[in-house]
C-alpha positions in Angstrom: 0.0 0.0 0.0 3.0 2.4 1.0 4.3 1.6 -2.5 1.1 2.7 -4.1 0.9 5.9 -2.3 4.2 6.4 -3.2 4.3 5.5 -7.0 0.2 7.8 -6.7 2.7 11.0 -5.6 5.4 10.3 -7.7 3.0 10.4 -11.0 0.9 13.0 -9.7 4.5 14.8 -9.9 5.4 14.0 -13.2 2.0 14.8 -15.1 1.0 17.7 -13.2 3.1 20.8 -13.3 0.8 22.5 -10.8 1.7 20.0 -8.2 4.2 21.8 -5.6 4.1 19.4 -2.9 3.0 16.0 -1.5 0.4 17.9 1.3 -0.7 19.6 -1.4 -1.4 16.5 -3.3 -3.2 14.9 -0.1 -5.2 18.0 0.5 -6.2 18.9 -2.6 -6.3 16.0 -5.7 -9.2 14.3 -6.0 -7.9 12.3 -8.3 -5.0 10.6 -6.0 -8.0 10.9 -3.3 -10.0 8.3 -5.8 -7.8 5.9 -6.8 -6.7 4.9 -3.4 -10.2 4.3 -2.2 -10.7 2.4 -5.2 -7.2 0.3 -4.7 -9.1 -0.2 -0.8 -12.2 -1.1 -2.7 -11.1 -3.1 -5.0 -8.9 -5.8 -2.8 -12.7 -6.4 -0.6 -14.0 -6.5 -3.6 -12.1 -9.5 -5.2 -12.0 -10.8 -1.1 -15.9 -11.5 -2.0 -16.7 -9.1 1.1 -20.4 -7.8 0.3 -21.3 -4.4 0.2 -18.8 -2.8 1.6 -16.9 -2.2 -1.1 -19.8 -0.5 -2.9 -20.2 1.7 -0.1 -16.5 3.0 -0.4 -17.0 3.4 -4.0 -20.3 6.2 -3.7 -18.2 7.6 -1.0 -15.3 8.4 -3.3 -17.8 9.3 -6.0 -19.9 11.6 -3.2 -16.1 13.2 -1.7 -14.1 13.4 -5.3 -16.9 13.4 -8.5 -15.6 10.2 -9.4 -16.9 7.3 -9.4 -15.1 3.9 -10.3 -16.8 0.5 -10.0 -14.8 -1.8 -6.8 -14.7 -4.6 -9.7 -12.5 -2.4 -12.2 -9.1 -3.9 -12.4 -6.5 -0.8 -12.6 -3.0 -0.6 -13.2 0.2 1.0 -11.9 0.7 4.6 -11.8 -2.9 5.7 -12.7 -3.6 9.6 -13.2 -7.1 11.1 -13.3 -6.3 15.2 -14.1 -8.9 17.0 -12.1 -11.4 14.1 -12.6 -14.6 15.5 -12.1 -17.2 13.2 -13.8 -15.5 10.4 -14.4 -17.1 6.9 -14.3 -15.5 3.9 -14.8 -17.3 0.8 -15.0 -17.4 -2.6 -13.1 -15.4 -4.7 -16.1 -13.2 -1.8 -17.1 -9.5 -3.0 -17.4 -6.7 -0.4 -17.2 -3.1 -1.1 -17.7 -0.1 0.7 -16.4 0.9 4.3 -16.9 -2.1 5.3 -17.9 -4.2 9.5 -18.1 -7.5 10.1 -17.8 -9.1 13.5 -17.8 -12.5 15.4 -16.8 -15.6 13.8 -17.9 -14.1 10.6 -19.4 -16.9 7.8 -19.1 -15.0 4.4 -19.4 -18.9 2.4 -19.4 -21.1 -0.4 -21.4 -23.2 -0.1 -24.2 -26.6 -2.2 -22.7 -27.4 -4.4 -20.7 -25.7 -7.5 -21.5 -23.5 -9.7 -19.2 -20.2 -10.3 -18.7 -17.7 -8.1 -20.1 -19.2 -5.2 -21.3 -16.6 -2.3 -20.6 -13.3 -1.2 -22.1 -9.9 -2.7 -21.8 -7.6 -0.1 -21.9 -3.4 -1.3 -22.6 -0.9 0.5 -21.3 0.1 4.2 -21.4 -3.3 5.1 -22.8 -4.2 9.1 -22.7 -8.1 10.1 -22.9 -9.1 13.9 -23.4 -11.5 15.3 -21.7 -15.0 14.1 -22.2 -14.4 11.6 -24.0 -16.2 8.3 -24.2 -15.3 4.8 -24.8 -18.2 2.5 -24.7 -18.2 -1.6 -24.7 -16.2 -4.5 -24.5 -13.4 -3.2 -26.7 -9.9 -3.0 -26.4 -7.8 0.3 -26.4 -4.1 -0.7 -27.6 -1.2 0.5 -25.8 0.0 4.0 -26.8 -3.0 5.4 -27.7 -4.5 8.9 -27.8 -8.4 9.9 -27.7 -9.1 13.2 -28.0 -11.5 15.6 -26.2 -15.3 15.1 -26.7 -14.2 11.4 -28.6 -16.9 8.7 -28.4 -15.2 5.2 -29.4 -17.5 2.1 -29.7 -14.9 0.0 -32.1 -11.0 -1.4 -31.1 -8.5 1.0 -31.5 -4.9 -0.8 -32.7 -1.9 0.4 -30.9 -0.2 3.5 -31.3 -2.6 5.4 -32.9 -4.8 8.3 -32.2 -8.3 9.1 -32.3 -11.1 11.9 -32.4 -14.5 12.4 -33.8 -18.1 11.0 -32.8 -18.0 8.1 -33.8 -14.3 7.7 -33.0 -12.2 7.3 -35.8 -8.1 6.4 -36.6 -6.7 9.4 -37.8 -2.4 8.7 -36.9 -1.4 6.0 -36.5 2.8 6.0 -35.1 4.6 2.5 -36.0 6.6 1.8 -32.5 7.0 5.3 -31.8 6.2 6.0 -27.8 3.3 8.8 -26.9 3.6 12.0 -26.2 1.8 14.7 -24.7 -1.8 15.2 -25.8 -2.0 18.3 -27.0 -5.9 18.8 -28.1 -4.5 22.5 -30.4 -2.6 19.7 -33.1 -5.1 17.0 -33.3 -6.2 16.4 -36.6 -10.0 17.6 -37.7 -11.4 15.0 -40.0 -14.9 16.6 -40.0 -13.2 19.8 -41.1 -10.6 18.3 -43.7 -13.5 16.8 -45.4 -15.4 20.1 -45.6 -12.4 22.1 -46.9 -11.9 19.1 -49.1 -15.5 19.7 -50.5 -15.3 23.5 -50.6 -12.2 23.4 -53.1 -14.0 20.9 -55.3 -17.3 22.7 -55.5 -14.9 25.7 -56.5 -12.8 23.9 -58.8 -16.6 22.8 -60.4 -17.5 26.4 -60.1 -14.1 27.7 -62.4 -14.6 24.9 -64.8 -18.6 25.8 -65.2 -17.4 29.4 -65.2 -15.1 29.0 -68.2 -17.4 26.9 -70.1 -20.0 29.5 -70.1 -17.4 32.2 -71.5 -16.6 29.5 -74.3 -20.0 29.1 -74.9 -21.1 32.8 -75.5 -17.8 33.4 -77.2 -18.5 30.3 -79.9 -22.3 31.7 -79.8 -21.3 35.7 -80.4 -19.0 34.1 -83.3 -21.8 33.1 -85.0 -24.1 36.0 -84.8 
């Protein structure tokens, strides 16, 4: 447990520039607050003890605006930044090294049974507001921007954005970096400056067919 703590401080640390102390992080992160309710949680949990470990989970959720599910199975050296809103569900699997912002809802799609959440690998980075819905894996290295919703696997190493989610990088073996939501690529808006310059490519050619057309026709006359 002392090991978790530590490793909890010593991300919080690394990811958060704002961080300027280790009271600071007690007092103050909500984040750090949750996932070490949730490590609590989850070891009853997998004990079989009943109830408790439900009841430690809404008190998380009721202290921090976070609620993760006792049966989630989280890695090493989880961050949630800020972490208000974020839900987690009961079958959610999270690997190491892993960054979750505000609003991110790791959850299921229905009402089916067994697993029914995401599996996220390791060193995974989720924007703010994003969602990632259903028994799908999220390979290691990835990025999902702000406001994403993903409903299909995403392969490793690549990054995604859009409702639905889509690919839009994809890095080889290259190792993740920062995810900085100004550089991610717009799809949506590529395709719609993509159809602008065609319409006024059609409009030219349509243009210069009408001055060949009355020249030919005053020719005549």
């Amino acid at each position: 447990m002392f090991r978790a703590v530590r490793e909890q401080i010593e991300t919080i640390f690394r990811e958060d520039p704002a961080a300027k102390s280790v009271l600071e992080i007690f007092l103050c992160y909500p984040g750090f607050h949750a996932i070490l309710l949730h490590r609590l949680a989850h070891k009853m949990y997998g004990a079989g003890v009943p109830l408790i470990p439900r009841v430690i989970s809404q008190f998380s959720r009721f202290l921090t605006g976070i609620e993760i599910h006792p049966g989630a199975s989280i890695g090493r050296r989880f961050f949630i930044d800020h972490g208000s809103g974020v839900v987690i569900g009961e079958t959610t699997e999270i690997g190491d090294d892993c960054l979750l912002y505000q609003g991110v809802t790791l959850g299921g799609t229905g009402n089916e049974k067994g697993k029914r959440h995401p599996t996220l690998g390791n060193r995974v980075v989720v924007g703010t507001g994003a969602k990632i819905l259903g028994s799908i894996r999220i390979g290691d290295d990835v990025k999902i921007g702000a406001g994403s919703v993903v409903v299909h696997p995403v392969p490793d190493h690549s990054t995604v954005v859009g409702i639905p989610g889509r690919v839009v990088r994809a890095r080889g073996t290259e190792p993740i970096e920062a995810l900085e939501h100004g550089n991610l690529p717009d799809p949506e808006g590529q395709e719609i400056e993509e159809l602008k310059q065609r319409v006024a490519d059609l409009e030219a050619q349509l243009r210069f067919l009408a001055e060949r057309l009355e020249l030919e026709t005053s020719r005549k006359l």
